[in-house]
N, C-alpha and C positions, 0 to 999 in steps of 0.2 A: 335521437331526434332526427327526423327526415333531413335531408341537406347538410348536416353537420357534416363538414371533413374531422375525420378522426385522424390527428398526428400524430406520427410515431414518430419516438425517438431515434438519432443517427446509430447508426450500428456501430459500435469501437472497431480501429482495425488492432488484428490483435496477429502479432507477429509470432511467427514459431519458428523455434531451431534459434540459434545461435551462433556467434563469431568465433571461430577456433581455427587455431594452425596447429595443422594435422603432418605426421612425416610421412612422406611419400610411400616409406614400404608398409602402409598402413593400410592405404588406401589402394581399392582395386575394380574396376572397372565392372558393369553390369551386363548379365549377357544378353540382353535383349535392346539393344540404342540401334535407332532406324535410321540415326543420324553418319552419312557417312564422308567424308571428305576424299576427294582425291587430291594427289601430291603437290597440284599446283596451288591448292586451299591450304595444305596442313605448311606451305612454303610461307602463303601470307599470314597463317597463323604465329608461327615461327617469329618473322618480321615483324608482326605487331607486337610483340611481348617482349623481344628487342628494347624494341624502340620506345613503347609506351610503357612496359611494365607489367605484373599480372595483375590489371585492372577488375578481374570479375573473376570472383571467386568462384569457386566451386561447389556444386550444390553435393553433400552427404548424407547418408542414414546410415544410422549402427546397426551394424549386425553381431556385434560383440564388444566384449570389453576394451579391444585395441584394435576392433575392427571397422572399417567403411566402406561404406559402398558410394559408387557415381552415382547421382540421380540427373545431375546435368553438369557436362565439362569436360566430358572423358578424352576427345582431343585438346585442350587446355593441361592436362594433365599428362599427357603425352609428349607432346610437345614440350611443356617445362620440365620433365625429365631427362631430353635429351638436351637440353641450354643448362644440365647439371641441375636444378633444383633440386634440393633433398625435403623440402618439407613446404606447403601450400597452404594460403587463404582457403578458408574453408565457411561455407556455413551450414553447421550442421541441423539438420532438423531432427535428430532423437531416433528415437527405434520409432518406425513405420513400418506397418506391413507391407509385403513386395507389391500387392493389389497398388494400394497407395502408389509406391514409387512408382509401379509401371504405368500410373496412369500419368502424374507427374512430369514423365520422361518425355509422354507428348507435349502434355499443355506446355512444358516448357520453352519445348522446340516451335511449337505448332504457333503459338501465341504473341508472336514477338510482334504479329503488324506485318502490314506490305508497305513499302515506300512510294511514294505520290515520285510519281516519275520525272516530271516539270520541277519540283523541289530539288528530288536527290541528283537531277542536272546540274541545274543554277548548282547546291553546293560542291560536287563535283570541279566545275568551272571558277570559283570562285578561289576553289584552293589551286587549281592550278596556275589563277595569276601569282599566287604566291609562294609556292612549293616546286619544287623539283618534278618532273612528270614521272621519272624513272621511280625517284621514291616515291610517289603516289599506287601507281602502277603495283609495286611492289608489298603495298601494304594492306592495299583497299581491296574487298573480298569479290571482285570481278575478274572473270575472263578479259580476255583481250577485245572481244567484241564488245562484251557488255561497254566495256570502258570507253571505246572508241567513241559506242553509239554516246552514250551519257556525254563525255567529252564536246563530242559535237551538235548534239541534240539543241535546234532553232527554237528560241524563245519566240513564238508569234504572238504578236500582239492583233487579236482582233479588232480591233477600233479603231488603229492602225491603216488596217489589211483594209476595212469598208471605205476608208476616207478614200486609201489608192485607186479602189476599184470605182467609184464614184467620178474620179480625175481622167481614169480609162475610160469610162462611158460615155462622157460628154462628148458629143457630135454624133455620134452612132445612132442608128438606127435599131431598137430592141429587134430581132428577127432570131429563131431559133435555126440550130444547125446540129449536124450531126457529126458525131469523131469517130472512128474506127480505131484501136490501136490493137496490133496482137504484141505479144511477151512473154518470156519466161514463166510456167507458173510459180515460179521463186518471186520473182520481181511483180507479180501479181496479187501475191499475198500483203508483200511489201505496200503498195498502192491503196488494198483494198484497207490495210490497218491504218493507214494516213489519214483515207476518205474517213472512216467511222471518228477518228479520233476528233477529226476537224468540222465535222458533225456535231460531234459534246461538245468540245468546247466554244465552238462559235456559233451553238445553239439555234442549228439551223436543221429542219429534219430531209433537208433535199441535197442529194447526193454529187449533183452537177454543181450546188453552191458553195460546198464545201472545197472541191477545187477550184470553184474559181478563186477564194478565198487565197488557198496553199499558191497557186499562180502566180496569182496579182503581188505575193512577194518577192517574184523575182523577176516580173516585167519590169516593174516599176524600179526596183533597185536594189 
């Protein structure tokens, strides 16, 4: 019948592979992982598994009767070898063909999300009022810059920022003027990612109001 929505029924999630602890000389790495760490990552790898435990298993497929293959883990695997593990959380998914795992290998890696940068601050900030920074530092999968920036990354409050600038304007005369500044093209990048950001968020599409915005937080106080 015209207009009728036809509904279908929910799609079951239907889980494959299973929970298994598997002994490490069992299991052995795939040779195609794009995933690559260097020593300061597989250091806070290390740290994390310390300290928290081996929280995330390992992703397997059989390639024989006593055999495994990585499909995602293989630094986790590494790493708890060398903290002596002799045998690991595992979840296996069965015999798949390698097509399969290799596509897997991505989605795995590929899929995980980007983090909202303003969030992953605040929590960032939030455990340093309560944590140690060195063990932060030591744990958390950032460089020293990342962490710095996060660390220090300004909460601005737009609504804020319009009241101060509103308190600035009073008496003045609206009259437009021109700025020159030259700079670093390093420290130019830095500026122009600021302008755009303060652009989205304070939902303005003009370029000069977006700093005046960034400004007016630190005339004002």
């Amino acid at each position: 019948m015209a207009g009728t929505k036809v509904l279908t029924p929910p799609i079951p999630a239907l889980s494959i592979g299973q929970a298994q602890t598997i002994p490490a000389a069992r299991i052995r790495p795939n040779p195609w992982n794009p995933n690559q760490m260097d020593e300061d990552m597989i250091a806070k790898e290390r740290q994390s598994i310390e300290q928290f435990g081996f929280v995330v298993p390992i992703i397997v497929r059989e390639t024989g009767p006593f055999d495994f293959q990585i499909v995602d883990g293989e630094h986790r695997w590494v790493v708890g070898q060398d903290l002596g593990m002799t045998e690991f959380p595992c979840w296996n998914l069965g015999i798949v063909d390698e097509d399969t795992a290799r596509q897997l290998t991505i989605v795995l890696n590929e899929t995980r999300g980007t983090a909202d940068e303003d969030k992953l601050a605040k929590l960032v900030q939030d455990l340093l009022q309560r944590r140690d920074e060195r063990g932060l530092r030591a744990v958390l999968p950032f460089d020293r810059e990342r962490f710095d920036r996060l660390a220090k990354r300004r909460q601005i409050d737009w609504e804020a920022l319009e009241a101060k600038r509103q308190v600035l304007q009073q008496g003045t005369n609206e009259r437009w003027v021109e700025r020159v500044f030259r700079m670093p093209s390093a420290a130019a990048i830095v500026v122009d990612q600021a302008i755009q950001r303060a652009m989205r968020d304070g939902e303005t599409e003009h370029s000069w109001r977006a700093l005046e915005l960034i400004a007016a937080d630190y005339v004002s106080g």
